[in-house]
C-alpha positions as CSV (number, residue, x, y, z in Angstrom):
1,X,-12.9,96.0,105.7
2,X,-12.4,94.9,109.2
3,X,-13.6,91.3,108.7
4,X,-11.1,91.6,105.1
5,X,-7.9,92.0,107.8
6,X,-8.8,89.6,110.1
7,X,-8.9,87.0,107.5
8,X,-5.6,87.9,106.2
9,X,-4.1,87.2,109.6
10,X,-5.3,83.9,110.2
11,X,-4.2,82.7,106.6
12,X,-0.4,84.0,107.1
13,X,-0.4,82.4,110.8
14,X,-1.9,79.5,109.4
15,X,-0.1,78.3,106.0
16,X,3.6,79.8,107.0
17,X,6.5,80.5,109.3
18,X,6.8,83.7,111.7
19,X,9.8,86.1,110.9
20,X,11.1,85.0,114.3
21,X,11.6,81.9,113.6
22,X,13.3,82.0,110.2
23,X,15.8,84.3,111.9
24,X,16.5,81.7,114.4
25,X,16.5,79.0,112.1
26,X,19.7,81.2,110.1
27,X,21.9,81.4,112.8
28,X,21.3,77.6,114.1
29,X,22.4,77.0,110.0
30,X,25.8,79.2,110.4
31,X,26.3,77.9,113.9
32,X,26.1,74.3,112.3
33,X,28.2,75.0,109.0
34,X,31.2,76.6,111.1
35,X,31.0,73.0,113.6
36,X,31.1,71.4,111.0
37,X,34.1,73.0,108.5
38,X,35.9,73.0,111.8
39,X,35.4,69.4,112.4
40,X,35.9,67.9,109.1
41,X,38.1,70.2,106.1
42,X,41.3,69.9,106.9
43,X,44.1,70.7,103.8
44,X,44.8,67.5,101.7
45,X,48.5,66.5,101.8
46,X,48.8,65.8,98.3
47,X,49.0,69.3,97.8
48,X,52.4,70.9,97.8
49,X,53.0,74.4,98.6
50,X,55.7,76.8,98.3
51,X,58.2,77.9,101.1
52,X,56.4,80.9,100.8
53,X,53.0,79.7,101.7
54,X,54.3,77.7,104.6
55,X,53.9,80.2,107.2
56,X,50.4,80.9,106.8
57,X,49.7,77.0,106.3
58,X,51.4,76.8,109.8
59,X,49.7,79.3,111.6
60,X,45.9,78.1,110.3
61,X,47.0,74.4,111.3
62,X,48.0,75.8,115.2
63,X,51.6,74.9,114.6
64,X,53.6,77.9,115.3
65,X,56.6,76.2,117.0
66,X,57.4,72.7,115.4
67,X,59.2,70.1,116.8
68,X,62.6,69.1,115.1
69,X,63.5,66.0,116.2
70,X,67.3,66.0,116.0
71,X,70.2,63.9,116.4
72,X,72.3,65.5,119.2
73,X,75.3,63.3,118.3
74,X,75.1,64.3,114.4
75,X,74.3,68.2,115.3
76,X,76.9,68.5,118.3
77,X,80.0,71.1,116.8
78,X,83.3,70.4,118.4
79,X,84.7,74.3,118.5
80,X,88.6,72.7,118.1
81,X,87.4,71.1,114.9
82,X,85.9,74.9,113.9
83,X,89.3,76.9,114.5
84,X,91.1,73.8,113.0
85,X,89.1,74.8,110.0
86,X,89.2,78.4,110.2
87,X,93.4,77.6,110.1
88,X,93.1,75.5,107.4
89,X,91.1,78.1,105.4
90,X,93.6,81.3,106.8
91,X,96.9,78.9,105.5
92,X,95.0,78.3,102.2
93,X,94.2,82.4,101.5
94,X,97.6,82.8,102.2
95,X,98.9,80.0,99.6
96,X,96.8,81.7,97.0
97,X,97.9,85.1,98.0
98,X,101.1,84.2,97.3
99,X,100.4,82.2,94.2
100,X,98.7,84.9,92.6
101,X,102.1,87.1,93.6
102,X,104.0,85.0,91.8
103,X,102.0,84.7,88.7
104,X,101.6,88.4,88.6
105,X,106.0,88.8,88.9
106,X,106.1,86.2,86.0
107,X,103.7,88.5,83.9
108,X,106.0,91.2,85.0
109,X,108.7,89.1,83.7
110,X,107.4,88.4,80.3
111,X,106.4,91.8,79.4
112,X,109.3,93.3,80.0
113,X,111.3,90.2,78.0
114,X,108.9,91.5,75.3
115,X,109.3,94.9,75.2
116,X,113.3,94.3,75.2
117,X,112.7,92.3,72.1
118,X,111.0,94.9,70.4
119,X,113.6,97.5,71.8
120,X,111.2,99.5,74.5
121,X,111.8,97.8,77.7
122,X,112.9,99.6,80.2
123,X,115.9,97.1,80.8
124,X,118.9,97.9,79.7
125,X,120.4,94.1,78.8
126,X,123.3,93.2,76.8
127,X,124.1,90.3,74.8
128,X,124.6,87.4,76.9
129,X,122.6,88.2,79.7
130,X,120.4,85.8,81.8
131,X,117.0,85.1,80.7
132,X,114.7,87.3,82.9
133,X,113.0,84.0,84.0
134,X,116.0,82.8,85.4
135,X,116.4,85.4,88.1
136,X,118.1,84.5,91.3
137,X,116.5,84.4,94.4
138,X,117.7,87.1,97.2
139,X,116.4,88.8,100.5
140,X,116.5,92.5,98.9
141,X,118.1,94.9,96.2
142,X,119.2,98.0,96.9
143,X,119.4,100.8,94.1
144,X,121.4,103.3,95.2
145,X,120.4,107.1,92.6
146,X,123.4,108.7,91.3
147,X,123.9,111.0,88.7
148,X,127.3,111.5,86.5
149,X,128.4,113.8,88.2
150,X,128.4,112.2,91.4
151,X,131.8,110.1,91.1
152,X,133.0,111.3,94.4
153,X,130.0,111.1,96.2
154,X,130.0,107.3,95.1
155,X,133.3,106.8,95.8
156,X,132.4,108.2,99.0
157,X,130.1,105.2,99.8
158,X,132.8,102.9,98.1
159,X,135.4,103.5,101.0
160,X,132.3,103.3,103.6
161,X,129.4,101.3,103.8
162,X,128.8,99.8,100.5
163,X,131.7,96.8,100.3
164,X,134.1,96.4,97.1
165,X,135.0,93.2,94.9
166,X,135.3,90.0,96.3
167,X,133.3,91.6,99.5
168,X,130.3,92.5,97.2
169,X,130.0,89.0,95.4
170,X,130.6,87.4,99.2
171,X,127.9,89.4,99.9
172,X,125.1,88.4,97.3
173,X,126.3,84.7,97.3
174,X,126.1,84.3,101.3
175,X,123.5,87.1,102.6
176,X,121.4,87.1,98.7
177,X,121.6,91.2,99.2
178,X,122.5,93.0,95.5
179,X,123.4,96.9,95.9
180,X,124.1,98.8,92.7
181,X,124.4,102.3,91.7
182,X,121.2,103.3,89.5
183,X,121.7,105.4,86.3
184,X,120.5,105.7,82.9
185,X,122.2,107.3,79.7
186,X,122.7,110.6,78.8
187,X,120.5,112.9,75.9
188,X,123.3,111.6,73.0
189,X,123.9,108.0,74.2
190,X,127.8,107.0,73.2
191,X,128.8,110.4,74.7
192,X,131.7,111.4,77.2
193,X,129.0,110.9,80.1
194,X,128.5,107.7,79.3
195,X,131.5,106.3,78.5
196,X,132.8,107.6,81.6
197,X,130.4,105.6,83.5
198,X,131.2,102.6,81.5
199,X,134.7,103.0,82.5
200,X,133.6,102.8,85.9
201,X,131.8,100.2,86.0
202,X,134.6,98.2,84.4
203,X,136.5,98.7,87.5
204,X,133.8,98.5,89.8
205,X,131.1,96.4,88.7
206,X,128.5,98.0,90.5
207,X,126.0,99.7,88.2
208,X,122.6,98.9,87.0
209,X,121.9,100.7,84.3
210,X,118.7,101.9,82.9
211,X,117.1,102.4,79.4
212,X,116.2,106.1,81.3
213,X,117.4,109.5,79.7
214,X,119.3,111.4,83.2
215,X,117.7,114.7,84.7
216,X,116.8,116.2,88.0
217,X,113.2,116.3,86.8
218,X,112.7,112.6,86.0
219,X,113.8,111.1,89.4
220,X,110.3,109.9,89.0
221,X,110.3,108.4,85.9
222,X,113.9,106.7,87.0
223,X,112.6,105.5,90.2
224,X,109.5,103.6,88.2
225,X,111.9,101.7,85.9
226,X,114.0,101.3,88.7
227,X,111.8,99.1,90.4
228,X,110.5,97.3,86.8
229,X,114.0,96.8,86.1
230,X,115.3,95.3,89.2
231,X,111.8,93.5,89.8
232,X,113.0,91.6,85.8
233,X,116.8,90.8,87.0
234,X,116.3,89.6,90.4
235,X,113.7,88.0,92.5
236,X,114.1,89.5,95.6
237,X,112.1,90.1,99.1
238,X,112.3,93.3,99.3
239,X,113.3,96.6,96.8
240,X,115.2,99.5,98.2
241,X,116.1,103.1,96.7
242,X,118.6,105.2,98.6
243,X,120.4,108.1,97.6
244,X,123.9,108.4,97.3
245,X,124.2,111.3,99.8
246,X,122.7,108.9,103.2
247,X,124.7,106.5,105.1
248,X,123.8,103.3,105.3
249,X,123.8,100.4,107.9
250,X,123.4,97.1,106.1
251,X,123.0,95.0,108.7
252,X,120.4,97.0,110.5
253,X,118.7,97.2,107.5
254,X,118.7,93.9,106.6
255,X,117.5,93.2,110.1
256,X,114.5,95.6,109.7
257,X,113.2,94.1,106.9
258,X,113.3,90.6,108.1
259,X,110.8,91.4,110.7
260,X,108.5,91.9,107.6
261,X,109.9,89.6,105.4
262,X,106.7,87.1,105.9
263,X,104.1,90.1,104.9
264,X,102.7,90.8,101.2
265,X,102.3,94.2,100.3
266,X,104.7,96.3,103.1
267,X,106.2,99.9,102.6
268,X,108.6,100.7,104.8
269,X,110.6,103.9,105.3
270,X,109.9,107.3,107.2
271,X,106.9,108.4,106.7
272,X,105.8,112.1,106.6
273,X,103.0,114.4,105.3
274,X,105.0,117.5,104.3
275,X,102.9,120.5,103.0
276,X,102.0,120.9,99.0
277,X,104.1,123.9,98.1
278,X,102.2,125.7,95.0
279,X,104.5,128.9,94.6
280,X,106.4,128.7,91.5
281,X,110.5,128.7,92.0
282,X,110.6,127.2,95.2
283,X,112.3,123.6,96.0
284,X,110.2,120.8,95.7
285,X,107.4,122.9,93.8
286,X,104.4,121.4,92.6
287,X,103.1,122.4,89.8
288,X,100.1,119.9,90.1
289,X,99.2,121.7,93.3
290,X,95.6,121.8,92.8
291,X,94.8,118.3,92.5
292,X,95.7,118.3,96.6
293,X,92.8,120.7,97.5
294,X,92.7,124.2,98.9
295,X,96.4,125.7,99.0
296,X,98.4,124.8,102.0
297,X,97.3,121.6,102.3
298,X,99.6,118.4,102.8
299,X,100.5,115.6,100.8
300,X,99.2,112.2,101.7
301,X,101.4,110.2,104.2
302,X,104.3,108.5,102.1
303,X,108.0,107.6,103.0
304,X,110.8,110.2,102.7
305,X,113.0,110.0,99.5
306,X,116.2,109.8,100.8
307,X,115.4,105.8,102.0
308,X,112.6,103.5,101.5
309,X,111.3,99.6,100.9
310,X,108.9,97.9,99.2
311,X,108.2,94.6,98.9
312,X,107.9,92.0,96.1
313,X,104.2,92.5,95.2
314,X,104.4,96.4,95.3
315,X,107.5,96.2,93.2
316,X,105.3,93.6,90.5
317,X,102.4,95.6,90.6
318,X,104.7,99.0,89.2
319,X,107.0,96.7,86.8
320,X,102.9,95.6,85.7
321,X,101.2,98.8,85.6
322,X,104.2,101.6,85.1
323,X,102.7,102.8,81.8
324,X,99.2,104.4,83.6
325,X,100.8,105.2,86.8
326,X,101.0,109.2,86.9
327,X,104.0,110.8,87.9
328,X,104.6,114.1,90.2
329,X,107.8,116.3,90.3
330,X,108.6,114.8,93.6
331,X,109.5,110.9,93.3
332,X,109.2,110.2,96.9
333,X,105.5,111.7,96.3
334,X,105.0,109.5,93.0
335,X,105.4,106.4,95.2
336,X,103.4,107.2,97.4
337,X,100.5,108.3,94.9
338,X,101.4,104.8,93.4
339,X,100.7,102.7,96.4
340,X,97.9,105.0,98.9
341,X,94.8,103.1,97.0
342,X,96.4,99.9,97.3
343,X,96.1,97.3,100.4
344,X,98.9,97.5,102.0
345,X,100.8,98.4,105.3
346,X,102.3,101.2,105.9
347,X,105.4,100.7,108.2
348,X,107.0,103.9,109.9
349,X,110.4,102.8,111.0
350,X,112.0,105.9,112.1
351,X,115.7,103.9,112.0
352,X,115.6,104.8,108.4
353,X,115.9,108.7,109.6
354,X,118.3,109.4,112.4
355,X,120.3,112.4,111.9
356,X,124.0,112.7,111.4
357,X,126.3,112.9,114.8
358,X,125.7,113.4,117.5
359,X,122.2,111.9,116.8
360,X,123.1,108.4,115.4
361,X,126.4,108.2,117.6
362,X,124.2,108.1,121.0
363,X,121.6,105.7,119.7
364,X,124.7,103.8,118.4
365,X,126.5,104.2,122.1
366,X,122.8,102.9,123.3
367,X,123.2,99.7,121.4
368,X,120.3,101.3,118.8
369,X,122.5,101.5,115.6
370,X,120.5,103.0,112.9
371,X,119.7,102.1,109.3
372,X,120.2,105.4,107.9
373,X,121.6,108.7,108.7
374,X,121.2,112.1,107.0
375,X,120.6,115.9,107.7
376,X,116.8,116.4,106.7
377,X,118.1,120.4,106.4
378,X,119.9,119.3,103.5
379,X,117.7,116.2,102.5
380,X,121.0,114.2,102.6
381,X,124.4,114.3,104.7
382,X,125.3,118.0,104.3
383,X,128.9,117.8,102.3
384,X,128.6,114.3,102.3
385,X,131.8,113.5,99.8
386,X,133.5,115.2,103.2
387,X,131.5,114.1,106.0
388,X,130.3,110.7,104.6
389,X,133.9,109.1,106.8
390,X,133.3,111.1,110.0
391,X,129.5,109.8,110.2
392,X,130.6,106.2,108.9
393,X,133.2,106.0,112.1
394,X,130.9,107.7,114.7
395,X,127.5,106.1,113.7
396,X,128.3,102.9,111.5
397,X,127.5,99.6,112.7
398,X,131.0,98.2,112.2
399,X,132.6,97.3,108.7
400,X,132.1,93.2,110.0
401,X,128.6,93.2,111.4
402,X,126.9,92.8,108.1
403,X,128.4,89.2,108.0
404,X,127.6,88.6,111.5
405,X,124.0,89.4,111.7
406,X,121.2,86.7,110.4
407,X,118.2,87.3,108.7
């Protein structure tokens, strides 16, 4: 057995190679293969790869930063030239802006010349009349809401602030302002209502009449086709509603829109957030109450009713969209609901608010004339058929300085 072993040895140390030495031989192999791939593969540029791929084909090839060689004279940015553009691009927005305005009023336009012909337009034209897409060009209308029986509160205005005959055609042709009185017709058209108003306006040619049934509860509905009806006769700047019970300022009107008067979208006026009153009876009740939250919240900001502006586009986008625009009891809150989703700017001019004397008269004295006066107690002048002369002597601008001021 023991010379078996011994044999057994010698062969294996004799005819082949010791474990350590294979071992050794291994690693010398991998040592020799890694030289070597490192040496020699590198990635053929034939082969294309996608951006994706790029950085890990950078990082294996060492190149975590590469050079760009650039042109400094072709990369060098003058920042005059980059506003220069930026003011090109601004005056360009704006052109469009107002392209797009006046695309929108001809739509306006045309629908409403469409629904006249089929006998549902809210304008009330006779036979004769301009064609809507003819309407002359003026700084701003102003609709002043009366009622039929309110002759003496208009002629109240007549013998104020609002100028008669010659003075009122002077006063579109040189200044391009239009103020009518705004009504509709009564429940049985032809009536004694109506033809009293239509002997009025014979004398005074100073209505704009509406294809609008009359009612305390539709001042809403009246101010909407208000604004599509005057938006269709005239294209004006600006779109004002007053009552007839507020004194009026033209010229310091007319000079607080022109401050605007290069701004799209502006509604201008006094602007409040009274409280939603949900008790049934009350003034100014509102029997949508709960669509404003918990009770005893407020309306949304919007301008007081008694005097307030839009401009063009705000008056185009009712005279457009006046069949899904809801209505509330309060018109003053309808406008506002009309225009709080909309872009535009809010502008709280409180000259559009001063109270009757001895309020207006010391900002008159102070060489701060205002564009409206009323008695918020009574949302209007209180007794204004009596009153409307005392306030007109103590806080009006003067009956001339509506032809003296420029716009």
């Amino acid at each position: 057995m023991g010379l078996r072993g011994s044999q057994k040895v010698s062969m294996a140390n004799a005819g082949g190679v010791s474990t350590r030495w294979v071992s050794l031989l291994c690693i010398a192999s991998f040592f020799f293969g890694v030289f070597v791939v490192n040496r020699f593969w590198s990635i053929p540029s034939s082969v294309k790869m996608d951006e994706g791929d790029l950085p890990v084909a950078k990082h294996e090839s060492g190149e975590a930063h590469p050079v760009i060689k650039c042109d400094n004279k072709e990369t060098a940015f003058d920042a005059g030239d980059i506003l220069s553009q930026v003011s090109q691009a601004h005056d360009v927005i704006m052109t469009l802006d107002r392209t797009i305005s006046s695309l929108e009023m001809q739509l306006a336009a045309t629908r409403a010349a469409k629904a006249d012909s089929e006998d549902r337009s809210p304008v009330n034209t006779k036979p004769g009349s301009e064609r809507l897409n003819d309407r002359p060009k003026v700084f701003f209308v102003m609709g002043i809401i009366t009622a039929f029986s309110s002759r003496k509160r208009r002629d109240s205005i007549r013998e104020t602030w609002m100028p008669q005959g010659e003075d009122l055609k002077k006063l579109e042709k040189e200044k391009g302002i239009i103020i009518r009185f705004v009504i509709g017709h009564s429940a049985t058209p032809g009536g004694v209502l109506d033809r009293a108003i239509d002997a009025e306006d014979a004398k005074h040619r100073d209505f704009l009449r509406l294809n609008h049934i009359e009612g305390y509860h539709e001042l809403s509905s009246k101010t909407q086709i208000y604004f599509s009806t005057a938006a269709a006769l005239w294209d004006a700047d600006f779109y004002i509603k007053v009552d007839d019970d507020v004194h009026v300022n033209l010229g310091m009107v007319g000079s607080s829109l022109a401050r605007h008067q290069s701004k799209p979208r502006i509604y201008i006026g006094c602007m409040k957030s009274g409280p939603v009153l949900a008790q049934k009876g009350v003034k100014y009740h509102e029997p949508e109450y709960w669509k404003f939250g918990e009770e005893g919240n407020k309306y949304f900001r919007h301008a007081t009713g008694q005097i307030y502006a839009i401009s063009k586009d705000l008056a185009t986008y009712i005279s457009v969209n006046w069949h899904i625009l809801h209505r509330y009891s309060n018109e003053d809150v309808s406008l506002g609901s009309w225009l709080i989703g909309l872009d535009i700017e809010h502008v709280d001019d409180r000259s559009f608010c001063c109270g009757t004397p001895s309020d207006c008269e010391w900002k008159a004295q102070s060489g701060n004339a205002c564009a409206a006066s009323f008695d918020w107690i009574c949302s209007g002048i209180c007794k204004s058929v009596e009153r409307m002369q005392e306030v007109h002597q103590r806080c009006g601008e003067g009956d001339g300085a509506i032809w003296h001021t420029s716009f």
